[in-house]
ZAMARGU-4260 file (C-alpha; in steps of 0.2 Angstrom, whole numbers, plus 5000, padded with zeros to 4 digits):
<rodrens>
0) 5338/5294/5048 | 5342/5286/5066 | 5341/5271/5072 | 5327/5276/5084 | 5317/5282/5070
5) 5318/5267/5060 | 5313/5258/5075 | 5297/5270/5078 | 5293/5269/5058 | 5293/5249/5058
10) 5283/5250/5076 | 5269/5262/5068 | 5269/5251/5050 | 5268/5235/5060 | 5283/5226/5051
15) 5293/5214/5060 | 5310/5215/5065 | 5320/5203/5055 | 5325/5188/5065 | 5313/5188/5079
20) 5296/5180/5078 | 5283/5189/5082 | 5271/5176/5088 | 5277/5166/5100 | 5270/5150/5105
25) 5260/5154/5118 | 5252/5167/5110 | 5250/5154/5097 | 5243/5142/5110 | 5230/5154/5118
30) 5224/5156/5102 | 5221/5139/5098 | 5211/5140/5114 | 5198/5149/5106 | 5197/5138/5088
35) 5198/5120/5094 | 5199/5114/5076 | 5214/5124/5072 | 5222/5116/5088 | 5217/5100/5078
40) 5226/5103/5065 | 5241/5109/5072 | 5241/5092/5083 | 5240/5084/5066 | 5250/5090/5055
45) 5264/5090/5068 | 5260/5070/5071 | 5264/5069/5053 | 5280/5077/5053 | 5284/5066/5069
50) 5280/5048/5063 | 5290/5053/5045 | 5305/5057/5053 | 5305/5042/5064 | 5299/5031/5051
55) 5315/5038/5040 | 5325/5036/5054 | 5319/5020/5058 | 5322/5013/5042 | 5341/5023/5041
60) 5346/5014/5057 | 5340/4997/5052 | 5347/4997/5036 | 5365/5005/5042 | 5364/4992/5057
65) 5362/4976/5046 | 5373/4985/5032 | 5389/4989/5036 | 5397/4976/5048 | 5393/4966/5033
70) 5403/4976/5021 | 5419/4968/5014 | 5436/4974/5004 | 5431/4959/4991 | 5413/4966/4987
75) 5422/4978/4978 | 5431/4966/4964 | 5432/4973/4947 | 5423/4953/4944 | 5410/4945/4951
80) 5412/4929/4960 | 5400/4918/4971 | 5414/4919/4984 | 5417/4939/4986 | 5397/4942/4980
85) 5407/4958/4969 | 5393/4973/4968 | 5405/4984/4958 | 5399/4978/4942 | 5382/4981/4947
90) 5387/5001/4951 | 5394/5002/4938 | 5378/4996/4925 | 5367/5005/4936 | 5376/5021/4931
95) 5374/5017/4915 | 5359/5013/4915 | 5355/5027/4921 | 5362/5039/4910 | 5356/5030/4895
100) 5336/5031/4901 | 5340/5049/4904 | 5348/5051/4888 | 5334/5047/4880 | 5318/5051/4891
105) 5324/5071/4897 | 5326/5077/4877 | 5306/5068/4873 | 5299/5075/4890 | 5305/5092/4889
110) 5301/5092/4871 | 5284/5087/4873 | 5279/5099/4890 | 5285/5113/4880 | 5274/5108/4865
115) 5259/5107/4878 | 5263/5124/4886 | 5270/5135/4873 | 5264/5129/4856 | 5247/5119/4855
120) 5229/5128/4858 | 5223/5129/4874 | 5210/5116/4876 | 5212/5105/4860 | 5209/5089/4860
125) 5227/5084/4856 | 5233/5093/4872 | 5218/5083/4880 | 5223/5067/4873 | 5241/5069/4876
130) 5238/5073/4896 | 5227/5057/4897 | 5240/5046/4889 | 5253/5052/4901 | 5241/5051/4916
135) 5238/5032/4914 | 5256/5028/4907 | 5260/5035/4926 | 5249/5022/4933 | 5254/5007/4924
140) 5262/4994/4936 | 5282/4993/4933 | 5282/4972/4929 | 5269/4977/4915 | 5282/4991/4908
145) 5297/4974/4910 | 5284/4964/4899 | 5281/4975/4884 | 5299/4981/4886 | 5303/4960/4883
150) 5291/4957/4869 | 5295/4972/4859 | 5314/4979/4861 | 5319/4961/4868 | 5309/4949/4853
155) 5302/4961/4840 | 5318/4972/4837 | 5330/4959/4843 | 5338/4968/4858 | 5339/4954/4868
160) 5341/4955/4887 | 5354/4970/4884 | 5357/4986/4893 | 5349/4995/4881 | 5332/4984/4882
165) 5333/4990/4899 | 5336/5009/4896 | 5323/5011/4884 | 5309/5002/4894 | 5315/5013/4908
170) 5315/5029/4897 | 5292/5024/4894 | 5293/5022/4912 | 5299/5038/4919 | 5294/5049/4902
175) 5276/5053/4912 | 5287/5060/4926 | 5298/5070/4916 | 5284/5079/4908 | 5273/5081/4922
180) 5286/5093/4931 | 5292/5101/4917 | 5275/5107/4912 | 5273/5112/4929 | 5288/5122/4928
185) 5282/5131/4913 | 5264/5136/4919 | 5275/5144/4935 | 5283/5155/4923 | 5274/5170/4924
190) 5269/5178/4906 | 5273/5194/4908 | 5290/5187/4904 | 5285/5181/4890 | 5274/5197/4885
195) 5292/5208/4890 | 5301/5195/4877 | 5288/5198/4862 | 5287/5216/4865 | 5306/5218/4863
200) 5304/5210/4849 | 5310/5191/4850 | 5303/5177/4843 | 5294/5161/4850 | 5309/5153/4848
205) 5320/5163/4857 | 5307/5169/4871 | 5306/5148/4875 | 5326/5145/4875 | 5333/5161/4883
210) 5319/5165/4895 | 5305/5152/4900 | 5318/5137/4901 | 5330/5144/4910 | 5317/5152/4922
215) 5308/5135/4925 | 5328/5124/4927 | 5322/5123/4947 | 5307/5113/4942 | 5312/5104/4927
220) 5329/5097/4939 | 5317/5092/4950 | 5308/5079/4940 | 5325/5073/4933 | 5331/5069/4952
225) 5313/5061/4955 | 5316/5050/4938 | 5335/5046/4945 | 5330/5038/4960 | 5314/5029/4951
230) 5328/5021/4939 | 5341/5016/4955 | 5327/5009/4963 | 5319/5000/4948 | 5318/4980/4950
235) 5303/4971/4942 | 5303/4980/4924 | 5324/4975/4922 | 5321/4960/4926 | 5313/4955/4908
240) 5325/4966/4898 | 5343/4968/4907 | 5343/4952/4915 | 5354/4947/4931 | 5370/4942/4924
245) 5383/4949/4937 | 5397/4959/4924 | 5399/4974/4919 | 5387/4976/4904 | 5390/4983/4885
250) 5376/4991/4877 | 5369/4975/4870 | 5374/4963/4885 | 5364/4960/4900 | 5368/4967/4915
255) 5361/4967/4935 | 5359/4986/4942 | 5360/4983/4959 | 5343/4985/4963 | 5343/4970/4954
260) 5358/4962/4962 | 5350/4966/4980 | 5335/4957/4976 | 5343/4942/4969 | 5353/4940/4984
265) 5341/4941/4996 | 5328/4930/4985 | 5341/4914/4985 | 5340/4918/5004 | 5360/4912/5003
270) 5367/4929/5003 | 5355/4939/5015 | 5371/4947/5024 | 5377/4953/5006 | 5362/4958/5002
275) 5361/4971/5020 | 5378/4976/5014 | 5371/4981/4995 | 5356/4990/5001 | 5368/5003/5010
280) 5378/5005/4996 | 5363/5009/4985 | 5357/5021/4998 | 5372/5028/4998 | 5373/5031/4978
285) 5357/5035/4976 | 5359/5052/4992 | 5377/5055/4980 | 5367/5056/4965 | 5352/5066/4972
290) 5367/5077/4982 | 5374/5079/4966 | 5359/5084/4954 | 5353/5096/4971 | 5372/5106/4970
295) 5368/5107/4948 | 5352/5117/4949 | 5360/5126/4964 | 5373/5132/4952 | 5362/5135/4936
300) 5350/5143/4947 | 5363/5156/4954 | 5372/5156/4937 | 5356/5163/4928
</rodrens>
């Protein structure tokens, strides 16, 4: 077949080229002309998109602006000192931090979507009480979640302010998140996947580890990186558990994440330079982070 008569056949079907628009804007535009409420949308919506780019920006070039001519070589130090303000030890326990909350809270989250989606009954009361429970965990204020995590890992089991205080209040915190996306991600996974499964003969098991997971990853990744950036950004609820002390925690020491080290500074209103400087730090590690998670479920993704 020639070239011409491909171009007639897509002509008489009506499919579009690939790489040219069809509607241009002023066709767009005259007929906006006729539906003055579409018009209003289309004002709308793309007054939105304007005032959150400039607000992102906005914020970018403040931060970045007050940041990093305030940046030094000593903030850096493997210690902290009140003369080189050292935020080092702080990148280093919110790393931690976040990999222990993770640790625990992804295995329980994932566990307990796929227990909503695959196993329980549709519309019992379990599944019902379950999705209320993590509904209202979700809207709990964060200095309430610091307060139980203080009377009862810090006093009733004897935790202390300790990293691992802090992990495990963080882990309640971000459980409802986790969930919430990953049950998502499984109610996107079509069923005739898992009706092509059974009928080959696999087992539930095996039709929820080789073929609904690994379908849903996009999704399920997506939460974790959501959960990532709550746990970076977390203040009030480590402030009850961690503590502030400025060192490079153990698992049962307290430790300042540097959240937590930025708001210290610029509370004592001594260190408000040092504390411009820390902010775009922890911008920076928290797009690395987000960069990094994004480029793992771009590989599992292609990998499947």
């Amino acid at each position: 077949m020639t070239n011409d008569s491909l171009k007639r056949g897509k002509q008489q079907t009506g499919a579009p080229e690939k790489g040219i628009n069809t509607v241009s804007f002023a066709d767009r535009m005259r007929t906006y002309r006729h539906h003055p409420g579409s018009f209003l949308l289309f004002l709308v919506t793309n007054a939105a998109a304007c005032v959150t780019v400039l607000v992102l920006g906005f914020l970018l070039v403040y931060i970045l602006g007050n940041g990093i001519p305030n940046l030094r070589p000593e903030m850096f130090s493997l210690t902290y000192t009140s003369d080189n303000q050292s935020m080092l030890p702080a990148i280093i326990n919110t790393c931690t931090m976040t990999l222990l909350s993770l640790l625990v809270a992804v295995p329980v989250g994932i566990g307990s979507a796929i227990y909503l989606v695959e196993y329980a009954k549709k519309g019992s009361r379990v599944v019902g009480l379950v999705r209320v429970t993590t509904e209202t965990l979700s809207g709990i204020p964060s200095i309430v979640y610091g307060l139980f995590g203080m009377l009862f890992f810090s006093n009733t089991l004897h935790f202390g302010y300790s990293m691992l205080s802090g992990a495990l209040t963080l882990a309640i915190m971000i459980l409802p998140l986790i969930m919430r996306t990953t049950e998502e991600a499984l109610l996107s996974v079509p069923d005739m996947y898992r009706e092509g499964s059974f009928g080959l003969g696999a087992g539930r098991l095996r039709t929820v580890m080789c073929i609904v997971l690994p379908t849903a990853v996009p999704g399920i990744l997506s939460g974790i990186i959501l959960a990532i950036g709550r746990i970076v950004g977390e203040t009030a609820a480590l402030m009850y558990t961690s503590g502030t002390v400025a060192r490079i925690a153990g698992l049962f020491d307290s430790g300042s994440t540097l959240a937590l080290h930025m708001y210290k500074q610029a509370s004592e209103g001594l260190y408000t330079e040092q504390a411009y400087a820390t902010s775009v730090v922890l911008l920076v590690l928290a797009l690395i982070i987000n960069f990094a998670s994004s480029q793992v479920a771009k590989k599992i993704t292609k990998g499947r």
